[in-house]
C-alpha positions as CSV (number, residue, x, y, z in Angstrom):
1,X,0.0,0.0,0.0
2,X,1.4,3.4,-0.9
3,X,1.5,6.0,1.6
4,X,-0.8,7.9,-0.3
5,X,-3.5,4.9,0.3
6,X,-2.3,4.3,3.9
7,X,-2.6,7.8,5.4
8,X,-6.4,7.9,3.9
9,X,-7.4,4.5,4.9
10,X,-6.2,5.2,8.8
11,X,-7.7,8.1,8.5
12,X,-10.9,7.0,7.5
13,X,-10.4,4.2,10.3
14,X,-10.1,7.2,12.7
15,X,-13.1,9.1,11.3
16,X,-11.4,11.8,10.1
17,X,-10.8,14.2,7.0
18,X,-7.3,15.1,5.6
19,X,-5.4,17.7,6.1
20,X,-2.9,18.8,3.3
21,X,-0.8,21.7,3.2
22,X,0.9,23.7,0.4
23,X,4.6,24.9,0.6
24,X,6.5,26.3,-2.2
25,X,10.0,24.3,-2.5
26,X,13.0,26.7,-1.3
27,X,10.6,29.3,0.0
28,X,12.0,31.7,1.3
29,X,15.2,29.5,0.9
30,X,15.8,25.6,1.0
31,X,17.1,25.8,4.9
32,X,13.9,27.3,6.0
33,X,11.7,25.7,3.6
34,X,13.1,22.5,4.7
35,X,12.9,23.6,8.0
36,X,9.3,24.7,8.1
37,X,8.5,21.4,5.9
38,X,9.8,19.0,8.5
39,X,7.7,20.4,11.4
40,X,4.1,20.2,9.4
41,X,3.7,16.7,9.8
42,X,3.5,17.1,14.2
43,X,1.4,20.2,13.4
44,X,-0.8,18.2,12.0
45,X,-0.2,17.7,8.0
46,X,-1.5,14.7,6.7
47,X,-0.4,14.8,3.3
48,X,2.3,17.0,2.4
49,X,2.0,19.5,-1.1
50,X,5.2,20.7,-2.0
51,X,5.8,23.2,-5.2
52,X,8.5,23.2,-7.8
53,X,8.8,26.9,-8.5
54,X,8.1,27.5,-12.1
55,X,8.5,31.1,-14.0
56,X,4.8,30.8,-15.3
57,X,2.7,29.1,-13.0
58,X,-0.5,30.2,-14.7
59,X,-2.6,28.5,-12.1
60,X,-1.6,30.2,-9.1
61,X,-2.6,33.5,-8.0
62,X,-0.2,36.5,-6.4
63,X,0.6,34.7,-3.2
64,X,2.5,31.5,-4.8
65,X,3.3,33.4,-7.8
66,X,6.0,35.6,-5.6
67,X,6.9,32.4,-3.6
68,X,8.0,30.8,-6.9
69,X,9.8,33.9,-7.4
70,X,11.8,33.9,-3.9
71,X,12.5,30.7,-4.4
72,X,14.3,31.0,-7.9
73,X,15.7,33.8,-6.7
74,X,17.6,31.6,-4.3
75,X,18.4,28.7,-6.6
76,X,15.2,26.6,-6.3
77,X,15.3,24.0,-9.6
78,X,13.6,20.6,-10.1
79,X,16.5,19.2,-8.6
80,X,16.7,21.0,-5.6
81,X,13.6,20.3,-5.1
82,X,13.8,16.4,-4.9
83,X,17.0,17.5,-2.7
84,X,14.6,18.7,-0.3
85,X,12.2,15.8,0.1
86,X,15.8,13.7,-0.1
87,X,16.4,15.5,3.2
88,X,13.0,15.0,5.1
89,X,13.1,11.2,3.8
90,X,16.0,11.1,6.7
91,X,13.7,11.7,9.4
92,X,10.2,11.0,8.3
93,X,9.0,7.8,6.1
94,X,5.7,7.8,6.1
95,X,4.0,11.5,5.6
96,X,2.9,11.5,1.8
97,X,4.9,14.1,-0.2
98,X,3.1,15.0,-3.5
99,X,5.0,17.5,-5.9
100,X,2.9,20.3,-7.6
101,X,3.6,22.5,-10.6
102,X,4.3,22.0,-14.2
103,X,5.4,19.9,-16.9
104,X,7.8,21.7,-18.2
105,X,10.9,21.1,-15.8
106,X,10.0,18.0,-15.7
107,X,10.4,17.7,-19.3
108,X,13.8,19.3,-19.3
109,X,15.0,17.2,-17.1
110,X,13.6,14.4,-19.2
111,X,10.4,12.1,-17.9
112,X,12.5,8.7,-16.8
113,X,15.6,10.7,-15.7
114,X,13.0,12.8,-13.0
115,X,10.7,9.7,-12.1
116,X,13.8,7.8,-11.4
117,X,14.8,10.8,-9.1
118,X,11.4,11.1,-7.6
119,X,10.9,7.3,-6.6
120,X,14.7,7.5,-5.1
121,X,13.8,10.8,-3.0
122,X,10.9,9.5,-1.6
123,X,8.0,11.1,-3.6
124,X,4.6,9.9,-3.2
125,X,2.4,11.6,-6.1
126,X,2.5,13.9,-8.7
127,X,-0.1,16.9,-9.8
128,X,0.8,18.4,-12.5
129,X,-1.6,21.2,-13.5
130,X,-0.8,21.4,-17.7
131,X,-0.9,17.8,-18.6
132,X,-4.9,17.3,-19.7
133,X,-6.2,13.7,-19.6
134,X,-5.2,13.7,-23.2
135,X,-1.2,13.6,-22.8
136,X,-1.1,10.9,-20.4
137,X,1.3,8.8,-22.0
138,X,3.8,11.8,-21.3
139,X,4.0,11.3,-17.8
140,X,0.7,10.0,-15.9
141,X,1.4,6.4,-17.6
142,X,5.2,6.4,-17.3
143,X,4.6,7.2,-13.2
144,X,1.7,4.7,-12.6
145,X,4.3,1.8,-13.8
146,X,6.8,3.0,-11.1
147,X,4.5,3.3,-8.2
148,X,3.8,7.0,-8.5
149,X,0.4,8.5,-7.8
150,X,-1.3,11.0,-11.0
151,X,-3.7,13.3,-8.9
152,X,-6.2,14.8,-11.2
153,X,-7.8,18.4,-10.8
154,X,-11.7,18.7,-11.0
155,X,-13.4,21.9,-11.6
156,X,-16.5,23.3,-11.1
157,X,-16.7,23.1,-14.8
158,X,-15.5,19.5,-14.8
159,X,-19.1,18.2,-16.0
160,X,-20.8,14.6,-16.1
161,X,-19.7,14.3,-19.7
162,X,-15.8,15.1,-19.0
163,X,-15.6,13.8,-16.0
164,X,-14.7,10.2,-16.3
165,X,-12.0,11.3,-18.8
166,X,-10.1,13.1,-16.0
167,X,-10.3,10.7,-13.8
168,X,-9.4,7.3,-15.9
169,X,-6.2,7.0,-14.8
170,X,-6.2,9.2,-11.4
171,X,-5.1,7.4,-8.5
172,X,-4.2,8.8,-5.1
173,X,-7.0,10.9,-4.5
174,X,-8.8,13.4,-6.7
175,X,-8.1,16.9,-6.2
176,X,-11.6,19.2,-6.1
177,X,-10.5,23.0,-7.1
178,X,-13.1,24.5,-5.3
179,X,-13.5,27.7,-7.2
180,X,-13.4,28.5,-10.6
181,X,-10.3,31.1,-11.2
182,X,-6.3,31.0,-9.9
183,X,-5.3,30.0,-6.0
184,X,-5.9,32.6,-3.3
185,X,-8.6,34.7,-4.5
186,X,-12.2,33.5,-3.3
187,X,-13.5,32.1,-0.5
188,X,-14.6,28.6,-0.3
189,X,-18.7,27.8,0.2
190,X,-18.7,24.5,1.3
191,X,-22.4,24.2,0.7
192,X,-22.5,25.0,-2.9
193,X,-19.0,22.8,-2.6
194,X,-21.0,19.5,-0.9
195,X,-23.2,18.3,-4.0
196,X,-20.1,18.7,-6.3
197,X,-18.0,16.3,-3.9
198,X,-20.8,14.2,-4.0
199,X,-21.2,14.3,-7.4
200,X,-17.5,13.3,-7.9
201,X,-17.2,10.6,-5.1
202,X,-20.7,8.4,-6.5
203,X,-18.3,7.8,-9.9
204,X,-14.5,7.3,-8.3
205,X,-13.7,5.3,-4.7
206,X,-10.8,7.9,-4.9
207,X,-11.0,10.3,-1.5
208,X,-11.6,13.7,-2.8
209,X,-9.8,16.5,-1.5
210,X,-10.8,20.5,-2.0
211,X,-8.6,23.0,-2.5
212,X,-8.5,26.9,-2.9
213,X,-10.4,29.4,-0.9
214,X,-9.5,27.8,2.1
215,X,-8.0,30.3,4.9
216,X,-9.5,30.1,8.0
217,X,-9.9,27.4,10.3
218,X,-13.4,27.6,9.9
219,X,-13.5,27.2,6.7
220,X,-11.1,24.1,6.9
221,X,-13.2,22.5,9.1
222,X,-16.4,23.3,6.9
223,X,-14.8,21.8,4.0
224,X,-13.3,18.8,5.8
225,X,-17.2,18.1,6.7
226,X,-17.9,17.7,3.3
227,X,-14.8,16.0,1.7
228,X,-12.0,13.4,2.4
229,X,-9.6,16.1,2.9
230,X,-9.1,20.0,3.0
231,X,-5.9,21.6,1.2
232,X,-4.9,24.9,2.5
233,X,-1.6,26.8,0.4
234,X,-1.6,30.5,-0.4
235,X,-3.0,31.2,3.2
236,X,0.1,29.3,4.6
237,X,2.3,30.6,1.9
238,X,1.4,34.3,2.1
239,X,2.8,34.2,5.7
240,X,6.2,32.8,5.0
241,X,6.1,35.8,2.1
242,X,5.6,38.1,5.5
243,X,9.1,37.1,6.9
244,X,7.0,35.2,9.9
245,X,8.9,33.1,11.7
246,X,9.1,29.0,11.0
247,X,7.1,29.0,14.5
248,X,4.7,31.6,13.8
249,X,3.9,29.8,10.3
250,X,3.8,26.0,11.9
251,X,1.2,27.3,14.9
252,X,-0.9,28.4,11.9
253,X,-0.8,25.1,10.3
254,X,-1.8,23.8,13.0
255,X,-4.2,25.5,13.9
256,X,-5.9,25.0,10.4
257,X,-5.2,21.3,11.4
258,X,-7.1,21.6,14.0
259,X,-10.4,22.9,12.5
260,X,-9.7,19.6,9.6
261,X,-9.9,17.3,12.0
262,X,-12.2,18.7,14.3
């Protein structure tokens, strides 16, 4: 069983949502980031999102746009990247790690040369935001055969018709973008969000997770009554852009832990 499908089964055992946070890789640099990202999982991070900073990540809105930027600006690559959950492997073995962005590092770096990488780092799933059901012999395919999970995005606009196309070769869980629009901008309204998770979980087994709009505990909580899981990023991330300290940042988490799993 993958970790993936071992943190979501226990939880379920415990009666319990997810919780799943978002961190930019080397944000504001790859001591801190790692830093910050070693002390989520005992503030209460189920399943751990980690960025690779991108120079047009045309999903994201202001918040993780300037994160990617900080962390460029202070050497960030692909590479580093996998460095970085290289280093938590040495003290954790069992929090998830998924790896967000784009295809095109990955591409530079070449599809077998990264997913070799990524199995030897200790990476559990991949979402990556420009790959459309269509292209997954590109990398969705090539990562299934070496254990790695394809998370797929749904959108509000992700209709009955389309639907079973996104999520043919999903595994992992399915990732529920709450909003239509890019990260950080609109609140989340978890009951015009409920029949849409429903909608999704009566055709997959998959847990479905929601992401953006999510910034208060409150709001975490709301969503993580309605879902398998509530992902929380520019809310987290916009307070590392604030020069708060590791602390400050990992007593937020954890408070928006808290409300998930309350």
């Amino acid at each position: 069983m993958s970790r993936i499908a071992a943190k979501f089964a226990s939880l379920k055992a415990e009666g319990k949502s997810a919780f799943v946070s978002y961190i930019m890789a080397g944000d504001p640099d790859f001591d801190t980031c790692l830093e910050i990202v070693r002390g989520l999982p005992a503030a209460g991070v189920d399943v751990i999102e980690l960025g690779a900073p991108f120079t047009d990540p045309m999903a994201d809105g202001p918040a993780i746009q300037l994160a990617a930027q900080r962390a460029l600006g202070a050497g960030m690559t692909l590479q580093r990247t996998l460095d970085l959950v290289r280093a938590f492997r040495e003290g954790d073995n069992t929090t998830p790690i998924v790896l967000m962005g784009y295809y095109n590092p990955i591409y530079a770096m070449g599809v077998d040369a990264f997913l070799t990488e990524a199995m030897d780092a200790g990476v559990d799933g991949l979402i990556v935001v420009d790959l459309p059901p269509e292209e997954d012999a590109e990398l969705c395919l090539p990562a299934a055969a070496v254990g790695i999970d394809f998370i797929r995005l749904t959108t509000p606009t992700t209709d009955d018709k389309r639907l079973p196309k996104v999520m043919q070769n999903t595994s992992g869980f399915i990732y529920y973008v709450s909003i239509n629009g890019i990260t950080g901008t609109a609140e989340a309204d978890a009951s015009v969000i409920a029949p849409e998770v429903a909608r999704i979980k009566a055709a997959s087994d998959l847990p479905v997770c929601v992401g953006f709009g999510i910034k208060t505990p409150a709001t975490a909580q709301a969503i993580a009554a309605i879902a398998d899981g509530a992902v929380v990023g520019s809310a987290i991330v916009q307070r590392i852009g604030e020069g708060q300290s590791v602390s400050d940042v990992l007593e937020f988490v954890a408070e928006l832990a808290d409300g998930a799993h309350s």
